[in-house]
FIDO-407670 format. One record per residue (C-alpha): x, y, z; residue number from 1; residue in one letter. Coordinates in nm, 2 decimals. Layout:
<rec><u>X</u><v>Y</v><w>Z</w><roke>NUM</roke><roza>a</roza></rec>
...
***
This chain:
<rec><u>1.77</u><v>12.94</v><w>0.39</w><roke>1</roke><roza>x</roza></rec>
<rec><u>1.91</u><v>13.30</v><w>0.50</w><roke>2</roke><roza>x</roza></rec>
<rec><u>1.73</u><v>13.54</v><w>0.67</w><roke>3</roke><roza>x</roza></rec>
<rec><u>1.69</u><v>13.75</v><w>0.39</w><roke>4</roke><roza>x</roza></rec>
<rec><u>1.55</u><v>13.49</v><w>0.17</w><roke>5</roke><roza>x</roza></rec>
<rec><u>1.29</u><v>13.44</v><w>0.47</w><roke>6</roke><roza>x</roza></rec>
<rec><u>1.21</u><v>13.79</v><w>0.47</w><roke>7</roke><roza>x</roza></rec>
<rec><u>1.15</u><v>13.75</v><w>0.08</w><roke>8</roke><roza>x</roza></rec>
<rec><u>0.93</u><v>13.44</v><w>0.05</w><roke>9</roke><roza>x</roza></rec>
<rec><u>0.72</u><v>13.58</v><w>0.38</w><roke>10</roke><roza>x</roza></rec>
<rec><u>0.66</u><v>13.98</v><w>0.22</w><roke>11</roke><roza>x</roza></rec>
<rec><u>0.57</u><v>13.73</v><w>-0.14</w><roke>12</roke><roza>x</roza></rec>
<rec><u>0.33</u><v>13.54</v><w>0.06</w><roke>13</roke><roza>x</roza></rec>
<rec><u>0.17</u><v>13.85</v><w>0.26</w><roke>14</roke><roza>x</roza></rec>
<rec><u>0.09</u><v>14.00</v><w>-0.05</w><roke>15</roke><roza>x</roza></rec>
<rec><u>-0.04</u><v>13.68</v><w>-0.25</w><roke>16</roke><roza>x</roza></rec>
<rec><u>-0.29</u><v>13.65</v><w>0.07</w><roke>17</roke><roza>x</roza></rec>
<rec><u>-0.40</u><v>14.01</v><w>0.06</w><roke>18</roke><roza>x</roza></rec>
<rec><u>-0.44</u><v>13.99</v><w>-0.32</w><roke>19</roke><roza>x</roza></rec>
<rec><u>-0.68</u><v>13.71</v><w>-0.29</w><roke>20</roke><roza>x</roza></rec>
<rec><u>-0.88</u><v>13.82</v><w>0.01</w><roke>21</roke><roza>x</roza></rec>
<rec><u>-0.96</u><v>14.14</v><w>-0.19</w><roke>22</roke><roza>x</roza></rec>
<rec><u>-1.06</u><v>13.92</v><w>-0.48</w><roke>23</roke><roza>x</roza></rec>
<rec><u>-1.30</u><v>13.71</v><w>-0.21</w><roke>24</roke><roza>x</roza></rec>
<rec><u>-1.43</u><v>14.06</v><w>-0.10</w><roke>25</roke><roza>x</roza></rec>
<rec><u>-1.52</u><v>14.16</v><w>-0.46</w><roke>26</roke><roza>x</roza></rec>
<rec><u>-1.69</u><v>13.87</v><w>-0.55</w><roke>27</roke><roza>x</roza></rec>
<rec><u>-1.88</u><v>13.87</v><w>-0.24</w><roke>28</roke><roza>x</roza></rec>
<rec><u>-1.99</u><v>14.20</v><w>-0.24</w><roke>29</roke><roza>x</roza></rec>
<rec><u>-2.10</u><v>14.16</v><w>-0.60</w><roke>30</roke><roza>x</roza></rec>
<rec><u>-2.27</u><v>13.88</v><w>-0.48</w><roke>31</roke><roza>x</roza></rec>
<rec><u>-2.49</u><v>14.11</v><w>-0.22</w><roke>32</roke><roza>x</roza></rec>
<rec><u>-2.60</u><v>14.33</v><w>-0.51</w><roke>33</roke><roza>x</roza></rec>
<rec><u>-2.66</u><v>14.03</v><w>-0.75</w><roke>34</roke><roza>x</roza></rec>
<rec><u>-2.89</u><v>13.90</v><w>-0.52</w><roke>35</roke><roza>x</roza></rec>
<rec><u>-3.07</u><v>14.16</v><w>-0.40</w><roke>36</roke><roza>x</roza></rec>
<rec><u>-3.16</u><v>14.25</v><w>-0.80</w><roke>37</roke><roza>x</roza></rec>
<rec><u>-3.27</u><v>13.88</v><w>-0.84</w><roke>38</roke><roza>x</roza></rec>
<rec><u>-2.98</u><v>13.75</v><w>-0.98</w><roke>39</roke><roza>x</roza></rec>
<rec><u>-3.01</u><v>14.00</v><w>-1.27</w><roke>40</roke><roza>x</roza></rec>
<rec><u>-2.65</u><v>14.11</v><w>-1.31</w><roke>41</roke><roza>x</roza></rec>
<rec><u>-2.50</u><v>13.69</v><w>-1.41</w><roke>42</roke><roza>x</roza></rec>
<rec><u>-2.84</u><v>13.71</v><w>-1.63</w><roke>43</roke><roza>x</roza></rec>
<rec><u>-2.70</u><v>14.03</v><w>-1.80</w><roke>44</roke><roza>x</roza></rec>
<rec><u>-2.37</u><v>13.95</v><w>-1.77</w><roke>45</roke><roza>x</roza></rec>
<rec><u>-2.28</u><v>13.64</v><w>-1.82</w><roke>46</roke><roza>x</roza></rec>
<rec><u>-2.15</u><v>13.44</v><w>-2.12</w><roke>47</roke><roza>x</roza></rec>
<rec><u>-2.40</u><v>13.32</v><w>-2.42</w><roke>48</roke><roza>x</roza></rec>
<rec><u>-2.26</u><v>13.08</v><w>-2.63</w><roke>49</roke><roza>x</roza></rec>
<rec><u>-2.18</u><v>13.25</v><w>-3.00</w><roke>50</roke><roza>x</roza></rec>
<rec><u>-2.34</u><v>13.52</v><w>-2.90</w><roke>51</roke><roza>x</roza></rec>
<rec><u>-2.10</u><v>13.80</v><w>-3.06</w><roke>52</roke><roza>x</roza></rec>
<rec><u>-2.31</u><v>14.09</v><w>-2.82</w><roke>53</roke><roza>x</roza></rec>
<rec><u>-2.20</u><v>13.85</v><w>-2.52</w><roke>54</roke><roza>x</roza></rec>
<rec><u>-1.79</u><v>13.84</v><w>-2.59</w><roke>55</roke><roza>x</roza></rec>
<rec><u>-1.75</u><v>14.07</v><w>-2.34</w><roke>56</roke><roza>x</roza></rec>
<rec><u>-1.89</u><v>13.86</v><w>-2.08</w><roke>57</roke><roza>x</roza></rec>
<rec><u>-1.59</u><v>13.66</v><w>-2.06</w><roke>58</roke><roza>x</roza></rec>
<rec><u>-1.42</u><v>13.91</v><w>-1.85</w><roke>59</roke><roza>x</roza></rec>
<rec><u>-1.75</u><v>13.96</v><w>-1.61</w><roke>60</roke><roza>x</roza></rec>
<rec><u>-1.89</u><v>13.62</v><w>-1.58</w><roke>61</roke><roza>x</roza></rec>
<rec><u>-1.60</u><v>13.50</v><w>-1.30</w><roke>62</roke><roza>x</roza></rec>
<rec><u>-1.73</u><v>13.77</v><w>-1.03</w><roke>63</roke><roza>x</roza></rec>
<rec><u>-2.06</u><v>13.64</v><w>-1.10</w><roke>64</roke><roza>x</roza></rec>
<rec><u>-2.31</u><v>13.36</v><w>-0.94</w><roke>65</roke><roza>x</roza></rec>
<rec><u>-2.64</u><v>13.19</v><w>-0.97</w><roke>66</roke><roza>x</roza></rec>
<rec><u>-2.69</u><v>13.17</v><w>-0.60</w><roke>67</roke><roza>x</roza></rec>
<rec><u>-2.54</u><v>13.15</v><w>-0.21</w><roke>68</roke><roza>x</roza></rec>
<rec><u>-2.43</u><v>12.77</v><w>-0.23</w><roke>69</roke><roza>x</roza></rec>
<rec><u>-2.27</u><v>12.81</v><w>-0.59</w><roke>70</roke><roza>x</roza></rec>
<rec><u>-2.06</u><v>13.15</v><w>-0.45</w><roke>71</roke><roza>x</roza></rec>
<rec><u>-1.98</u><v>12.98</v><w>-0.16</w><roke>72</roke><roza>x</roza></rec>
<rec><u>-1.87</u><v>12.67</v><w>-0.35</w><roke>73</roke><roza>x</roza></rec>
<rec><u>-1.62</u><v>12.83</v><w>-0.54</w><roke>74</roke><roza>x</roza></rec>
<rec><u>-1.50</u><v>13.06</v><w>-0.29</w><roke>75</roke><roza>x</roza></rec>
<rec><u>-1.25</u><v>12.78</v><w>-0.09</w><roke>76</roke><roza>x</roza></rec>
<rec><u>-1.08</u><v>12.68</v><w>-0.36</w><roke>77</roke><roza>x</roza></rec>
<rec><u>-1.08</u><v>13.01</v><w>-0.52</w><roke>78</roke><roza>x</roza></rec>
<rec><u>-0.85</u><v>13.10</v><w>-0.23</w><roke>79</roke><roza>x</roza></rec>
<rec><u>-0.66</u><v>12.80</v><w>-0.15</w><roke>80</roke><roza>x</roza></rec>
<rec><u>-0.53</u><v>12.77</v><w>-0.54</w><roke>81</roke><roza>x</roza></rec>
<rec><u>-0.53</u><v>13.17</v><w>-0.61</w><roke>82</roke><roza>x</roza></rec>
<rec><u>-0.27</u><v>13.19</v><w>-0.28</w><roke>83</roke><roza>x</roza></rec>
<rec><u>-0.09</u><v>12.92</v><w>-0.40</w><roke>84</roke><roza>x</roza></rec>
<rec><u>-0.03</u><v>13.04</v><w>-0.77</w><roke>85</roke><roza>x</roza></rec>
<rec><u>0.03</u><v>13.42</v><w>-0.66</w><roke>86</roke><roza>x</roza></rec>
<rec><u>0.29</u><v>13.35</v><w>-0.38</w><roke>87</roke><roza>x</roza></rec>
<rec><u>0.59</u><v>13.30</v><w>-0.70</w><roke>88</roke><roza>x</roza></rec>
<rec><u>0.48</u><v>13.68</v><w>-0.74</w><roke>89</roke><roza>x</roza></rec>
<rec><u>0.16</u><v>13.86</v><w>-0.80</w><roke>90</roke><roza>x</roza></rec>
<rec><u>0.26</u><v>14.05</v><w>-1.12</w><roke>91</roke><roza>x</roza></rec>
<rec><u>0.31</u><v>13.73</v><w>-1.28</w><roke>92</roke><roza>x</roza></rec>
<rec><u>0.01</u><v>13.58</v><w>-1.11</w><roke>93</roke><roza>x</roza></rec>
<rec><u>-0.22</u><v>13.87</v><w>-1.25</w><roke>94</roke><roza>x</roza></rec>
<rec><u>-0.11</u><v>13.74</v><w>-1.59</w><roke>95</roke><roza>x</roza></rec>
<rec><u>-0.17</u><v>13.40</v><w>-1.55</w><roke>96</roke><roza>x</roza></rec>
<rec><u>-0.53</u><v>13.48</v><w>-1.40</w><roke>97</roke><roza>x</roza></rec>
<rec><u>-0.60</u><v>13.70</v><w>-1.75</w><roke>98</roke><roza>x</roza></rec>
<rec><u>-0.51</u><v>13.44</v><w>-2.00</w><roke>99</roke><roza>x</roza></rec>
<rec><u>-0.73</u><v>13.17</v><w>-1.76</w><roke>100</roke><roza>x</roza></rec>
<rec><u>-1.02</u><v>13.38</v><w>-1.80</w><roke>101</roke><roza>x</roza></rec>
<rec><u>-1.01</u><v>13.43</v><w>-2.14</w><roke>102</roke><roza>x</roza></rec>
<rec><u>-0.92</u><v>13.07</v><w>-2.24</w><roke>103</roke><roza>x</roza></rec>
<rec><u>-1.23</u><v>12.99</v><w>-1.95</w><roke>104</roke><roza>x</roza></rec>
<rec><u>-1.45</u><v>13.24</v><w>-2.12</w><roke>105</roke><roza>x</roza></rec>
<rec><u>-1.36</u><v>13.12</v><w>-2.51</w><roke>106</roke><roza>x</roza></rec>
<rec><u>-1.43</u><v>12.76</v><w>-2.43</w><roke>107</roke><roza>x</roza></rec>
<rec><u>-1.78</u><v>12.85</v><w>-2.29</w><roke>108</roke><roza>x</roza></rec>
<rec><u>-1.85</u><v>13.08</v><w>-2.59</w><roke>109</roke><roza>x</roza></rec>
<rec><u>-1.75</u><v>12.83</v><w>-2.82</w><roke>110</roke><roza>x</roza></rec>
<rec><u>-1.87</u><v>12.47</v><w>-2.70</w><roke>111</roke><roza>x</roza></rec>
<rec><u>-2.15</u><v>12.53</v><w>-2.41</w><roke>112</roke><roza>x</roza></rec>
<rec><u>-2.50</u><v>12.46</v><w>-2.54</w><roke>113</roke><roza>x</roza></rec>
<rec><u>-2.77</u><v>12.71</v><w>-2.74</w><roke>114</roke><roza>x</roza></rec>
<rec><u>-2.90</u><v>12.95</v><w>-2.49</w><roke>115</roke><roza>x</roza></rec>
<rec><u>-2.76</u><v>12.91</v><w>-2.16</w><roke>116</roke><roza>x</roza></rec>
<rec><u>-2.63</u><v>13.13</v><w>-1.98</w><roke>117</roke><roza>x</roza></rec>
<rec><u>-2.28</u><v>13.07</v><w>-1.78</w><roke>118</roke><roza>x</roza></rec>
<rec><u>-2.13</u><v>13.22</v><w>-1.51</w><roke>119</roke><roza>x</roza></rec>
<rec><u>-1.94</u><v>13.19</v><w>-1.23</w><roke>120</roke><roza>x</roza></rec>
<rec><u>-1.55</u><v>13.16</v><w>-1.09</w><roke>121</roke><roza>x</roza></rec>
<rec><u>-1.55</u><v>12.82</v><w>-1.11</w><roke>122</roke><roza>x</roza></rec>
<rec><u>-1.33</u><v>12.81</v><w>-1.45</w><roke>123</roke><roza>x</roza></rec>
<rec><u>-1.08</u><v>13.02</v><w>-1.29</w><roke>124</roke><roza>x</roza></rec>
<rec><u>-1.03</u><v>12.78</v><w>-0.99</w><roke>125</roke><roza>x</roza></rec>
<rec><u>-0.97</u><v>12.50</v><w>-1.28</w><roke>126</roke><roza>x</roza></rec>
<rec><u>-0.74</u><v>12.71</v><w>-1.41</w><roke>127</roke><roza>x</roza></rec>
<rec><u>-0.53</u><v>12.76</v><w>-1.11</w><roke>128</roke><roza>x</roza></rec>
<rec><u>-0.52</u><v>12.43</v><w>-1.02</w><roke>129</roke><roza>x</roza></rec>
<rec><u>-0.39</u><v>12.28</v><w>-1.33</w><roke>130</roke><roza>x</roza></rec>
<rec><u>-0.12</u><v>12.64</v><w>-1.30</w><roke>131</roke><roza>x</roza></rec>
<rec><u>0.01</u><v>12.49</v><w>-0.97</w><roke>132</roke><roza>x</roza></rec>
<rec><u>0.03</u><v>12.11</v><w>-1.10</w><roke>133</roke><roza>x</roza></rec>
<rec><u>0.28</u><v>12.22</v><w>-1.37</w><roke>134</roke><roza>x</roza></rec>
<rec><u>0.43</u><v>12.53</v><w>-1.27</w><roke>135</roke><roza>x</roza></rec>
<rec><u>0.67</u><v>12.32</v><w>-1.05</w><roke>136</roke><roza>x</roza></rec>
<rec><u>0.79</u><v>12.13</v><w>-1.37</w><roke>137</roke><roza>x</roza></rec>
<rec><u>0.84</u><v>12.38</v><w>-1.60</w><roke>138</roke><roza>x</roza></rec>
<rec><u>1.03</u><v>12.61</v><w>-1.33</w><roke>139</roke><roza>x</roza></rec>
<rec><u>1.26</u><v>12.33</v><w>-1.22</w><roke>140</roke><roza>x</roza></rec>
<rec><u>1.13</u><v>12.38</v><w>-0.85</w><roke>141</roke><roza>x</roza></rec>
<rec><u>1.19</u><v>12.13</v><w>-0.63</w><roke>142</roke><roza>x</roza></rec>
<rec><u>0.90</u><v>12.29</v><w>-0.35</w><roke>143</roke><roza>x</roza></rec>
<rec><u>0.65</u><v>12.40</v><w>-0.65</w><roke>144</roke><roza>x</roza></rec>
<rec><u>0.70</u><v>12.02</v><w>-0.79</w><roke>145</roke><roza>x</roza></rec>
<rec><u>0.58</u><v>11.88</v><w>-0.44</w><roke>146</roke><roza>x</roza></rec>
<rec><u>0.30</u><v>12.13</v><w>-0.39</w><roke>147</roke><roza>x</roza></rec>
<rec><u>0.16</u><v>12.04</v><w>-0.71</w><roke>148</roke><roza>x</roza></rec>
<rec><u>0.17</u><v>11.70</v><w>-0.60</w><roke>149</roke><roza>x</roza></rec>
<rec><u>0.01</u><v>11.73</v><w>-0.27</w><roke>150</roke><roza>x</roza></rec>
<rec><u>-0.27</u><v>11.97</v><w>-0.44</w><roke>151</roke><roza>x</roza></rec>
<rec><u>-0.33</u><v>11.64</v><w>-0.72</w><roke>152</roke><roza>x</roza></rec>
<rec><u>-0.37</u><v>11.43</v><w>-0.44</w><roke>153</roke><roza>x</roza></rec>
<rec><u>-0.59</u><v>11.62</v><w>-0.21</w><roke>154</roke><roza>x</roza></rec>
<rec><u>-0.81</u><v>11.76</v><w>-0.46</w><roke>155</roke><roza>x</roza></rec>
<rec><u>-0.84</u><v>11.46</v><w>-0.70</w><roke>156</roke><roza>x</roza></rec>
<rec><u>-1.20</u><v>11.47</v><w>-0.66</w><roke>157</roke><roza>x</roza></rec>
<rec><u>-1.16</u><v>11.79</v><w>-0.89</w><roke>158</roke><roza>x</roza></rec>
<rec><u>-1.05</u><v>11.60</v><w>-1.20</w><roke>159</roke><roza>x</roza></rec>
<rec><u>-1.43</u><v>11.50</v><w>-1.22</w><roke>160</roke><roza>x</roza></rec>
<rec><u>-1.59</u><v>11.85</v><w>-1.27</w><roke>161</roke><roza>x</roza></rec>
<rec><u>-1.37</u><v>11.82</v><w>-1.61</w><roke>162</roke><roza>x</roza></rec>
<rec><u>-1.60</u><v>11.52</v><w>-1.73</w><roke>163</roke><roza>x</roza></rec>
<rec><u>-1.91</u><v>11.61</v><w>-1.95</w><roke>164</roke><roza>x</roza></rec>
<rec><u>-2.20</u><v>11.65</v><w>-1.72</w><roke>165</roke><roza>x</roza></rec>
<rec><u>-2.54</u><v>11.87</v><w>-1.75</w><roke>166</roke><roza>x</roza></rec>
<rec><u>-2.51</u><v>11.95</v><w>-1.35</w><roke>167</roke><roza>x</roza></rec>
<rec><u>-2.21</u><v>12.25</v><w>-1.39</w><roke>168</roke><roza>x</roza></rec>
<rec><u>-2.07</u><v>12.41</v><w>-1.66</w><roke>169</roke><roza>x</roza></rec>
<rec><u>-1.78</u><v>12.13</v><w>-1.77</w><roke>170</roke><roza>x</roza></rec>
<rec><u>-1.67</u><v>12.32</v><w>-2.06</w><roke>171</roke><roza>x</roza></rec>
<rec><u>-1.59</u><v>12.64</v><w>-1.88</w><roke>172</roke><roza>x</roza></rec>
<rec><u>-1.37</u><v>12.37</v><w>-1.63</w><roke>173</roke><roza>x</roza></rec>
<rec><u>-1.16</u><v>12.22</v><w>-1.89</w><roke>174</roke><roza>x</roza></rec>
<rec><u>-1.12</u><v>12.53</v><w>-2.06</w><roke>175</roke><roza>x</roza></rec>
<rec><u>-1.01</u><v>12.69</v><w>-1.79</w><roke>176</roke><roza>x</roza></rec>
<rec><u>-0.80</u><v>12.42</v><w>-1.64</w><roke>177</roke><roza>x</roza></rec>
<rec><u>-0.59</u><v>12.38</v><w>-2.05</w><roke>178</roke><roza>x</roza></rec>
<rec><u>-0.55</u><v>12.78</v><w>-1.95</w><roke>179</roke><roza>x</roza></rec>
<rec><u>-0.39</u><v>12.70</v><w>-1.66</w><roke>180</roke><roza>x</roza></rec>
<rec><u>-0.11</u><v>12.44</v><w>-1.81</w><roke>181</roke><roza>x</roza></rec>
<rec><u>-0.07</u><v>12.68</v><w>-2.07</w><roke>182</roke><roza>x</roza></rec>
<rec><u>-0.02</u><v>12.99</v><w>-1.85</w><roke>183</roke><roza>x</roza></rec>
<rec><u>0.26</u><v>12.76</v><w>-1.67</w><roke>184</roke><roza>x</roza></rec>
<rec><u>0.49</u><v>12.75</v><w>-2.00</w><roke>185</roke><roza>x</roza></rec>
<rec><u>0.40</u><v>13.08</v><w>-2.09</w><roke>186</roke><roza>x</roza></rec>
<rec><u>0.49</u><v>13.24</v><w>-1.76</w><roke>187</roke><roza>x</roza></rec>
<rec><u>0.77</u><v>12.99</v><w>-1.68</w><roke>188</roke><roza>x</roza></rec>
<rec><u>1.11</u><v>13.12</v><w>-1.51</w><roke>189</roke><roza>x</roza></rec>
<rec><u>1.30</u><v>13.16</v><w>-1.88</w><roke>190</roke><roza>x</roza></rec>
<rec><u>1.59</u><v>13.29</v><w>-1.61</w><roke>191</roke><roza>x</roza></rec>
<rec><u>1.75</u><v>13.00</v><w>-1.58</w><roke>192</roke><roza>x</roza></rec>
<rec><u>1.89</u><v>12.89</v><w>-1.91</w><roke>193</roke><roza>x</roza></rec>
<rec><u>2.10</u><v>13.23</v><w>-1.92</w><roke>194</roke><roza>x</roza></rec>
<rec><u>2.19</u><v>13.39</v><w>-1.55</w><roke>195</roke><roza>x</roza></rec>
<rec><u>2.44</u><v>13.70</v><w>-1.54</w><roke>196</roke><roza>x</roza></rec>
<rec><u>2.69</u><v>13.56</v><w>-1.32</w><roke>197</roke><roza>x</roza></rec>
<rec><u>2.69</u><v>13.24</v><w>-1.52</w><roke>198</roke><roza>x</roza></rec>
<rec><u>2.82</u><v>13.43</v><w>-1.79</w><roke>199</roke><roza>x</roza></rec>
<rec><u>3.21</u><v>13.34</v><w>-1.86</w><roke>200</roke><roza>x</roza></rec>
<rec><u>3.41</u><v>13.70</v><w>-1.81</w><roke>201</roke><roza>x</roza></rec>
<rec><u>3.51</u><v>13.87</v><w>-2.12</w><roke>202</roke><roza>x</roza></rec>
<rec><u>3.90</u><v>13.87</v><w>-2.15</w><roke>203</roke><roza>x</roza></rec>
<rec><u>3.91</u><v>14.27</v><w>-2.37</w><roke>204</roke><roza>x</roza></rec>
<rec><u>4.18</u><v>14.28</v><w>-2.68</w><roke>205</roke><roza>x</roza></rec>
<rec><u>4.54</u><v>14.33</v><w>-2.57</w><roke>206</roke><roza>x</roza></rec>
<rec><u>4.63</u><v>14.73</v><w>-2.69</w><roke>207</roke><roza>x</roza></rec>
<rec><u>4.95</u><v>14.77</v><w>-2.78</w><roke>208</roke><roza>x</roza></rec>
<rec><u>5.21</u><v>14.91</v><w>-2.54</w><roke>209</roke><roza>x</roza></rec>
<rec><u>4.93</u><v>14.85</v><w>-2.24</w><roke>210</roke><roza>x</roza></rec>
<rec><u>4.90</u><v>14.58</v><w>-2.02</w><roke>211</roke><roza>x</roza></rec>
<rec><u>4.71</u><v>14.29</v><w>-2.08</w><roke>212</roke><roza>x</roza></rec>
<rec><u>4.38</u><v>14.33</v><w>-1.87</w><roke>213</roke><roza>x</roza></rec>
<rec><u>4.25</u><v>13.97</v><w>-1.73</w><roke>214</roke><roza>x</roza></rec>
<rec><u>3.93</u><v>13.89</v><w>-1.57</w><roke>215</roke><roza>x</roza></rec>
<rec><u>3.95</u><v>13.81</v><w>-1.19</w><roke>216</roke><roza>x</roza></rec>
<rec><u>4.06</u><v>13.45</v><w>-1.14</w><roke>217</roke><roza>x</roza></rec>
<rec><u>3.74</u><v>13.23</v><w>-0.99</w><roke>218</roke><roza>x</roza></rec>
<rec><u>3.72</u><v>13.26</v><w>-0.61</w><roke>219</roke><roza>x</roza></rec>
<rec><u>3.92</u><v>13.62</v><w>-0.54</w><roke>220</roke><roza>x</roza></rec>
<rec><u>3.70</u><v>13.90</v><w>-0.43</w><roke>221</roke><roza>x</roza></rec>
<rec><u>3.50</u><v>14.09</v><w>-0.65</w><roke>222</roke><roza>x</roza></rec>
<rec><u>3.61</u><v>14.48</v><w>-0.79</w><roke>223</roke><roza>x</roza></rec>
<rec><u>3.57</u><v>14.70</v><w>-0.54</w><roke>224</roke><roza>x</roza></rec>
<rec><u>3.28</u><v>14.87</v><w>-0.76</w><roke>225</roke><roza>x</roza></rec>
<rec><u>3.03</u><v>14.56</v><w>-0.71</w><roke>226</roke><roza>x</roza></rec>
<rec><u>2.79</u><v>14.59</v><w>-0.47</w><roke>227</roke><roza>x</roza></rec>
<rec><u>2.80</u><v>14.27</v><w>-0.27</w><roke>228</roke><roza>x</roza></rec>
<rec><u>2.48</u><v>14.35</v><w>-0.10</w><roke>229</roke><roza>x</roza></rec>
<rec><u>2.30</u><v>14.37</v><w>-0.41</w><roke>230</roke><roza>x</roza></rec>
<rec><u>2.45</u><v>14.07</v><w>-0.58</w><roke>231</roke><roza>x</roza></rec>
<rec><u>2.34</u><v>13.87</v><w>-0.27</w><roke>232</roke><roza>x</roza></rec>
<rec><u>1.94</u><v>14.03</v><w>-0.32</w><roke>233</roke><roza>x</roza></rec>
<rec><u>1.95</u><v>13.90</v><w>-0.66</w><roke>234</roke><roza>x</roza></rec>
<rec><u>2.04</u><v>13.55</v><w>-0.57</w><roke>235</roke><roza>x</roza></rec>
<rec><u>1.84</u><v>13.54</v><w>-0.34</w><roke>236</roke><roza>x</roza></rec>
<rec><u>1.54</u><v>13.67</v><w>-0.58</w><roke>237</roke><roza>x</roza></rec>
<rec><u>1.67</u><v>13.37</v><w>-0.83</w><roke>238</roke><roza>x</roza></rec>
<rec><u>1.66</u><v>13.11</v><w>-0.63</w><roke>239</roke><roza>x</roza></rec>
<rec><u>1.33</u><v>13.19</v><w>-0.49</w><roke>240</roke><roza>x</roza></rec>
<rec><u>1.20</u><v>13.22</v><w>-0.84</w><roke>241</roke><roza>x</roza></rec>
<rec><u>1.09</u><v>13.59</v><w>-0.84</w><roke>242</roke><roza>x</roza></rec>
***
């Protein structure tokens, strides 16, 4: 690995931590204020099944909690799996969390039972852990394929909060966790099947009474217009997936 690519992965990673320790901060302080009013706020604001008024609770629910042990529950895994699906890149990352939370939110409004109430980040963290088992697979990368791996067998105990159970909200898990392998084919590195400089040069018409203009053989030196430096900063970005 060159320096540069280094330099790349590391500035990725700086900002995928700071990303998710401002999302821990949110929570957390939304938390202070949601408990101090009695818990009033995931009342008001979280999701009620086919409730049409309550829709909009899908985007609120995951910054909200029922208590101190569910917030701080969620919150290790939150981080663990929201670092390791932002690191690729947080634009795309921002994405994937937005189509999580709405398929999260959906399968709560759609299937949890008459009259509860739901909320909570806990569909999100299903939803970025099944994001990191496939991403690896449907990017083609070798390091994404074995930290999907290692999170699978670490954190197999998770596969049971997507069982039916009347302890958690299961429905808001699977959901979110389907979101998740669907936001890995949706946001998957389409680069690959069509790179520039795989392209094979363009030999232009022959003009009468010109020479015959010919692309450079393979392995001479580029035109003297090309700009080497940048040509090297875009591998680099391809290879590193961003």
């Amino acid at each position: 690995m060159s320096g540069r690519t280094a330099e790349i992965m590391v500035a990725e990673a700086r900002k995928a931590f700071w990303v998710m320790v401002g999302f821990l901060a949110l929570i957390w302080t939304v938390q202070l204020v949601n408990a101090v009013s009695g818990y009033a706020l995931s009342q008001s604001f979280g999701i009620v099944p086919r409730e049409p008024s309550r829709l909009p609770a899908i985007v609120t629910s995951p910054f909200l909690h029922w208590d101190w042990a569910h917030i701080e529950g969620n919150s290790g895994p939150l981080f663990v799996f929201g670092f390791l699906a932002a690191y690729r890149g947080v634009s795309r990352f921002l994405g994937v969390t937005a189509l999580i939370a709405v398929v999260s939110g959906l399968g709560i409004w759609f299937v949890s039972g008459p009259g509860s109430v739901t909320a909570g980040a806990s569909g999100v963290v299903f939803g970025y852990f099944g994001y990191i088992l496939v991403r690896g697979l449907f990017d083609r990368h070798a390091i994404d394929i074995v930290v999907g791996l290692v999170m699978a067998l670490c954190f197999a105990y998770q596969f049971t909060g997507l069982l039916p159970s009347d302890a958690f909200s299961w429905q808001g898990h699977l959901a979110g966790f389907v979101g998740g392998i669907l936001g890995g084919w949706l946001f998957r590195d389409r680069r690959a099947a069509g790179r520039p400089d795989r392209v094979a040069p363009h030999t232009p018409p022959a003009v009468p009474g010109m020479p015959a203009v010919r692309p450079p053989h393979p392995g001479t030196a580029a035109p003297a217009s090309a700009d080497p430096s940048r040509a090297a900063l875009y591998r680099e970005l391809d290879d590193l997936g961003l």
